[in-house]
ZAMARGU-4260 file (C-alpha; in steps of 0.2 Angstrom, whole numbers, plus 5000, padded with zeros to 4 digits):
<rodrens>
0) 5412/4649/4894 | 5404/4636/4882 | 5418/4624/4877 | 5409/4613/4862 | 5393/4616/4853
5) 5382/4604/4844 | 5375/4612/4830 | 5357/4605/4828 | 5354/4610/4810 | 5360/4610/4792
10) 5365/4623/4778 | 5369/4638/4780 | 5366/4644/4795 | 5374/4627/4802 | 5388/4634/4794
15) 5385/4653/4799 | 5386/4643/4817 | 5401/4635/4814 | 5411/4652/4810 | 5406/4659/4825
20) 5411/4648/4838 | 5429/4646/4828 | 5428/4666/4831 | 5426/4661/4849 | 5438/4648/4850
25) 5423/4635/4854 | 5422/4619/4846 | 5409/4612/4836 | 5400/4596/4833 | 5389/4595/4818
30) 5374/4583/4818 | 5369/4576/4799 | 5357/4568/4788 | 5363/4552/4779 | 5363/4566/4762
35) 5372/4578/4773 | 5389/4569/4774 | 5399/4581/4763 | 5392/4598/4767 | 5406/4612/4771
40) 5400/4613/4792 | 5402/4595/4793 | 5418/4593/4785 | 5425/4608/4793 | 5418/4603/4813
45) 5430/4596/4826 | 5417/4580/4825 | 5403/4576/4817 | 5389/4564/4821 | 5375/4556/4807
50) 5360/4554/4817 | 5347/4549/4803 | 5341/4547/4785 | 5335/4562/4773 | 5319/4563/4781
55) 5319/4577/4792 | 5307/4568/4805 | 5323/4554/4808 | 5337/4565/4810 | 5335/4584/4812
60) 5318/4582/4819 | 5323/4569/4830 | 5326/4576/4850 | 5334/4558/4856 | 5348/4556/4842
65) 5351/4574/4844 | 5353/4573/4864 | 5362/4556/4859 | 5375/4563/4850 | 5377/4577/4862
70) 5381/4563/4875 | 5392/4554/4866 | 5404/4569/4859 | 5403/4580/4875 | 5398/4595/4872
75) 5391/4605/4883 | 5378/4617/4872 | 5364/4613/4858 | 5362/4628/4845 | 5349/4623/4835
80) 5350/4639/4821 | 5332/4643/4812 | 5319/4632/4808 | 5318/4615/4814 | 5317/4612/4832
85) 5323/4630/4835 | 5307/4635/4844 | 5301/4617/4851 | 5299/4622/4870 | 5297/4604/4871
90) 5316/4601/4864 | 5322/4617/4874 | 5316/4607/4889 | 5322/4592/4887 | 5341/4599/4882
95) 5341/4608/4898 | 5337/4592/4907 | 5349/4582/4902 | 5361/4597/4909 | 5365/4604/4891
100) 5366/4622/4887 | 5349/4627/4874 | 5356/4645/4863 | 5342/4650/4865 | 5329/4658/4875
105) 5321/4646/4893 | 5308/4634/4888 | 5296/4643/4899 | 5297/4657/4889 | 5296/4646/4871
110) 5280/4640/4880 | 5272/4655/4882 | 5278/4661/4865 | 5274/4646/4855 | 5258/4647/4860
115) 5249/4663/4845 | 5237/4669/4861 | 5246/4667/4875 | 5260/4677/4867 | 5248/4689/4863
120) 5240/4690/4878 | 5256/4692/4887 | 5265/4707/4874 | 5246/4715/4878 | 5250/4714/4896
125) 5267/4723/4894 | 5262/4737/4882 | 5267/4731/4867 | 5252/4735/4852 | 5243/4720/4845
130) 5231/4717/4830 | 5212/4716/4835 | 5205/4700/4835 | 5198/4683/4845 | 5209/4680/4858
135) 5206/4662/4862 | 5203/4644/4851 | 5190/4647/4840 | 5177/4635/4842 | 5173/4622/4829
140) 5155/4628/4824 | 5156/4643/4811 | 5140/4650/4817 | 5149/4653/4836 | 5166/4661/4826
145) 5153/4669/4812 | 5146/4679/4829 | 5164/4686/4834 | 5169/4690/4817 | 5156/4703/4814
150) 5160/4712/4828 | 5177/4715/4822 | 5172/4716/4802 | 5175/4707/4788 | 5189/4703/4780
155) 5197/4693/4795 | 5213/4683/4795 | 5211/4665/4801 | 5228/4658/4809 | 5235/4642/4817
160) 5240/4645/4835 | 5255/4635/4834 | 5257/4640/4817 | 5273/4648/4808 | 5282/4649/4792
165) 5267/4655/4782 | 5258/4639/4785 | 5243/4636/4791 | 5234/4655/4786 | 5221/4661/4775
170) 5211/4677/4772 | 5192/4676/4774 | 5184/4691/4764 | 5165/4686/4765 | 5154/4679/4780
175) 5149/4664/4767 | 5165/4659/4765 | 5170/4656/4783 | 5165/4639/4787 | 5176/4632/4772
180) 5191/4644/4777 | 5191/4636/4794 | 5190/4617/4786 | 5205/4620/4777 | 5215/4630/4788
185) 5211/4618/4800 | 5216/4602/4792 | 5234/4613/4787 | 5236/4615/4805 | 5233/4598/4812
190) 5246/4593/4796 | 5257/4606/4797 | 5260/4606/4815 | 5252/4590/4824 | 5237/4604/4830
195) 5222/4613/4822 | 5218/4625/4835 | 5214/4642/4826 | 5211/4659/4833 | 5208/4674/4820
200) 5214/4692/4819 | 5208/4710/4808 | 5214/4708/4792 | 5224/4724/4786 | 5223/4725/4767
205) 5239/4737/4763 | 5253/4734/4776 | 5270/4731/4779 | 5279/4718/4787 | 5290/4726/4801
210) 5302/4717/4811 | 5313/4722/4828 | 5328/4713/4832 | 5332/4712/4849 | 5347/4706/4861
215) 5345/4701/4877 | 5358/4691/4893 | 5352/4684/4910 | 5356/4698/4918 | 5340/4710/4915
220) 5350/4719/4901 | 5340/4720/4882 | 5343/4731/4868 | 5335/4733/4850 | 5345/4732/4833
225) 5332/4742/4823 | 5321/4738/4809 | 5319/4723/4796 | 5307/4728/4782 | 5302/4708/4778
230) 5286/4716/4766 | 5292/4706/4750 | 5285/4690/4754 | 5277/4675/4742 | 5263/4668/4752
235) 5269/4671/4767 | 5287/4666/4765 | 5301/4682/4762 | 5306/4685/4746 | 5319/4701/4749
240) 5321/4709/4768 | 5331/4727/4771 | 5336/4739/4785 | 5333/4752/4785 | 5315/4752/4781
245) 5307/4765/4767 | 5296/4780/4774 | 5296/4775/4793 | 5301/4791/4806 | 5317/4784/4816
250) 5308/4791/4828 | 5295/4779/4827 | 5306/4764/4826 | 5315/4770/4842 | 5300/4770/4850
255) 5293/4752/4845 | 5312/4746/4848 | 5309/4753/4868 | 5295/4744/4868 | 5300/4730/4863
260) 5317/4729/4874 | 5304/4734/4889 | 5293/4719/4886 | 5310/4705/4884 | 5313/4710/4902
265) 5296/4709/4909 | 5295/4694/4900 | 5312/4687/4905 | 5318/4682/4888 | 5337/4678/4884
270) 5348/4676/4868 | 5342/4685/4851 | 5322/4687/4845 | 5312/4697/4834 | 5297/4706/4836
275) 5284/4704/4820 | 5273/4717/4817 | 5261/4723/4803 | 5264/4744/4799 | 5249/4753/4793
280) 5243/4771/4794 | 5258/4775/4805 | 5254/4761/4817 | 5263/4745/4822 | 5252/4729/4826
285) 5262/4714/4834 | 5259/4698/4826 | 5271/4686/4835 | 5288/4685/4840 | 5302/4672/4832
290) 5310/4664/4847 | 5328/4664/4838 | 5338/4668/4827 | 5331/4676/4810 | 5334/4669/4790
295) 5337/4690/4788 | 5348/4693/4800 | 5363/4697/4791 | 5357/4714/4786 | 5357/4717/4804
300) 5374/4713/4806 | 5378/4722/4791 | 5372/4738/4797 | 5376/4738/4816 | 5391/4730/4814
305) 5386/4715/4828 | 5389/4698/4826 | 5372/4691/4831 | 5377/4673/4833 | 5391/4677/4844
310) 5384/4685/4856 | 5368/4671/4856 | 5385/4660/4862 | 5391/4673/4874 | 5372/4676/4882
315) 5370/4658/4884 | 5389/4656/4891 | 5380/4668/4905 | 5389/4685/4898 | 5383/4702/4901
320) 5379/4711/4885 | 5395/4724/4884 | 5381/4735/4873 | 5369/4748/4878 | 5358/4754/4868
325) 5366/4770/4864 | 5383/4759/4859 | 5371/4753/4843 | 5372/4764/4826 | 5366/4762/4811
330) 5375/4764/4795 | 5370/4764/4779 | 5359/4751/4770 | 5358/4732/4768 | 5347/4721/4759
335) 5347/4702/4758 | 5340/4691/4743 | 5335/4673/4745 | 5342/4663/4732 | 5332/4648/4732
340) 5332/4633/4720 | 5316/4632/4713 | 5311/4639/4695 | 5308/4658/4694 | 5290/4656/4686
345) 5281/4640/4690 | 5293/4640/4710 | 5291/4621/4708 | 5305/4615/4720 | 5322/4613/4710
350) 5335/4601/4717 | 5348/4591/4708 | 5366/4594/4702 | 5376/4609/4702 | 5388/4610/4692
355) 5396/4626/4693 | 5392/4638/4709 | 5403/4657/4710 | 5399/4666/4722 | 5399/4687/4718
360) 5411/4696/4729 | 5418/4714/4731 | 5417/4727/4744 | 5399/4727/4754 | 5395/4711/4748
365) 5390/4694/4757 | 5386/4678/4754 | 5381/4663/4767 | 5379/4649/4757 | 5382/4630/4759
370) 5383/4626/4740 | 5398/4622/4731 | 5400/4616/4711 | 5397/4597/4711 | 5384/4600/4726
375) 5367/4589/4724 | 5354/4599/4731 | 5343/4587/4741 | 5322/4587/4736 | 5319/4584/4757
380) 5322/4600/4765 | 5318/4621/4762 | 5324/4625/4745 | 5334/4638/4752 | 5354/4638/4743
385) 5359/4653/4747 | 5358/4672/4755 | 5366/4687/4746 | 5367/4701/4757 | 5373/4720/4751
390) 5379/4736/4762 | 5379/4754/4755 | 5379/4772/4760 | 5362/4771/4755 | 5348/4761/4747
395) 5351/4768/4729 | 5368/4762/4730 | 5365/4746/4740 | 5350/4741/4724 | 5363/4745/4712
400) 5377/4733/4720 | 5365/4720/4722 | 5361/4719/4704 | 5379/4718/4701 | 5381/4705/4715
405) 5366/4693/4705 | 5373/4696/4688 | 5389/4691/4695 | 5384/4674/4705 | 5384/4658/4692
410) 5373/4642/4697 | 5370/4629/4684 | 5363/4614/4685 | 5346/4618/4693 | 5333/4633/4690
415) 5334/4645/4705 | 5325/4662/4707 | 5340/4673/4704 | 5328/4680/4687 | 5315/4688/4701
420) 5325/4696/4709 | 5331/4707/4696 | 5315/4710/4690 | 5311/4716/4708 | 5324/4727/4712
425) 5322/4736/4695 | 5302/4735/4698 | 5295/4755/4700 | 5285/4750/4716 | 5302/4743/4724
430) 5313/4758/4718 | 5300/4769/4725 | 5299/4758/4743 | 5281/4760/4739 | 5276/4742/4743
435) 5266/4730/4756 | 5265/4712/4759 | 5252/4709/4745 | 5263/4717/4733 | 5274/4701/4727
440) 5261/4689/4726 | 5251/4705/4715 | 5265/4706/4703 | 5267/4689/4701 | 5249/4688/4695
445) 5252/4699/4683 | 5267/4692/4674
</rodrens>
């Protein structure tokens, strides 16, 4: 069993970490920023180490503090939550050199996922539905690309290969408008994330945005948590995420999930992941797969009742899964609403001071949060502050505690989004579950 985890990461999920290796009787080591000093995972972790200043490249981006401080404070396993390093098969590589545990998935397998065609490639290989398109790095003369994209119609959907996070993407609707599209998506890319290769896929113009959570150990076992609806989403970037998701047959969902269970143990994959899809016309089209844990995952946890995070630690401590897949049910409804701090109108960025912070409460109601009253939210990292989560009897219900859970929760001090939300959830299309991933950015134009 892992006895002491370095926790590569900041916020809340640094602190969602925390919790579950104290569940688990593991201790913790929490790596910071020099801004970092007094948030609640740091204060609260056996030790802590600063291993940089604000900027992320200098301390959570940076693999030889991280593996330096592992070193120096023992332990003997890195998780390194979302975002970040989470899926660097470079940094996966290099912790398991140096003999550490990686929570997380082998770097063999980020490699091949990391990579937009050769996971693509490889889920076509094991059965798994993917979206037409040019499987391969487009070339860098428009009139080649031009050639390809005819054959699978306009309008086409360029992407970074080694892109993620709603970076580096951009929807090309006529012919003339191609050359430009790959200029800029291009130079996003190389920016973004230190490459500009591009490869392009059909662009579907009414779908949803389906995700399948799945669990897997080292000993060939998998199983799927059901569905995430992740269609609310702001230029690529989730707004609102649920389980379960509006108007799709369970039976549907069971059958993807099998798929996708199938495919982690052809592929050998460990730990927790997600499978992405696009949903349209009663068909689901992979786009990637998120080689750890989720932002969303609560609502999981909510509706399954599995702590997602503890078994990641109990897979990597080389545990077999005491779940099968008929040991999973699904109760209810959850949704989760990202509170970020940024203004609800403009979304310019909004850090600074806050003053006061109350978190709602009640039955069926969670908050994962690293925010407390006096907090200064820092201007260097995601403007994520907070996740509310809710779990009903049923989506009605689970809308209606939710509003009561925003109108109850108190930041001042700073502009967050809290406003949108409302406006969301009382929304016709949203009520109705009649939406698709255009339909945020549609009503935002609007008001």
């Amino acid at each position: 069993m892992i006895q002491k985890v370095l926790i590569a990461n900041r916020g809340e999920i640094a602190l969602r970490i925390l919790r579950a290796c104290k569940k688990l009787g593991i201790k913790t080591v929490a790596v910071h920023s020099t801004v970092d000093r007094q948030l609640p995972h740091v204060k609260m972790a056996d030790e802590s180490v600063c291993i940089g200043s604000a900027d992320p490249k200098k301390s959570y981006l940076n693999i030889p503090s991280i593996i330096s401080a592992a070193e120096l404070t023992n332990a003997d396993a890195i998780h390194p939550g979302y975002g970040f390093l989470s899926e660097s098969a470079q940094f996966a590589e290099i912790v398991e050199s140096n003999k550490f545990i990686f929570i997380g998935p082998p770097s063999k397998v980020l490699k091949k996922m990391g990579d937009k065609i050769k996971a693509k490639t490889a889920m076509k290989g094991f059965g798994v539905p993917c979206i037409p398109g040019y499987d391969g790095v487009l070339s860098d003369d428009p009139a080649k690309v031009l050639k390809s994209a005819e054959k699978i119609g306009f309008p086409i959907m360029l992407k970074a290969i080694h892109g993620g996070g709603g970076r580096g993407m951009m929807i090309v609707n006529h012919p003339k408008d191609l050359a430009n599209s790959m200029n800029i998506t291009k130079s996003e890319a190389e920016n973004a994330f230190g490459n500009g290769d591009l490869y392009f896929e059909r662009y579907f113009d009414k779908p949803r945005h389906i995700e399948i959570q799945v669990l897997c150990d080292n000993h060939g076992n998998a199983i799927h948590l059901g569905e995430r609806d992740c269609s609310l989403q702001r230029r690529n970037q989730k707004v609102i995420e649920e389980t379960t998701a509006v108007n799709i047959p369970r039976a549907a969902i069971s059958k993807i999930g099998k798929i996708c269970t199938e495919a982690c143990k052809k592929l050998g994959y460990t730990g927790a992941g997600t499978f992405e899809f696009l949903y349209q016309d009663g068909s689901f089209s992979f786009i990637e797969m998120n080689t750890r844990i989720q932002v969303e995952h609560p609502v999981s946890e909510f509706l399954t009742g599995i702590d997602l995070i503890s078994e990641q630690i109990l897979v990597a401590s080389n545990e077999k899964l005491k779940l099968k897949q008929e040991d999973v049910t699904f109760k209810g409804h959850s949704i989760e609403c990202r509170i970020n701090a940024e203004d609800p109108v403009t979304f310019m960025p909004s850090p600074g001071h806050i003053s006061l912070f109350h978190a709602p409460g009640g039955p069926g109601v969670r908050v994962d949060s690293h925010i407390y009253s006096g907090y200064d939210v820092p201007p260097n990292y995601d403007s994520l502050i907070a996740k509310i989560v809710t779990h009903a009897e049923d989506r009605k219900t689970a809308i209606k505690k939710m509003l009561f859970a925003l109108d109850e929760t108190v930041i001042t001090g700073i502009k967050t989004n809290i406003a949108l939300h409302k406006r969301l959830l009382t929304s016709d299309f949203f009520v109705d579950g009649n939406f698709t991933i255009n339909t945020l950015n549609q009503f935002i134009n609007k008001n």
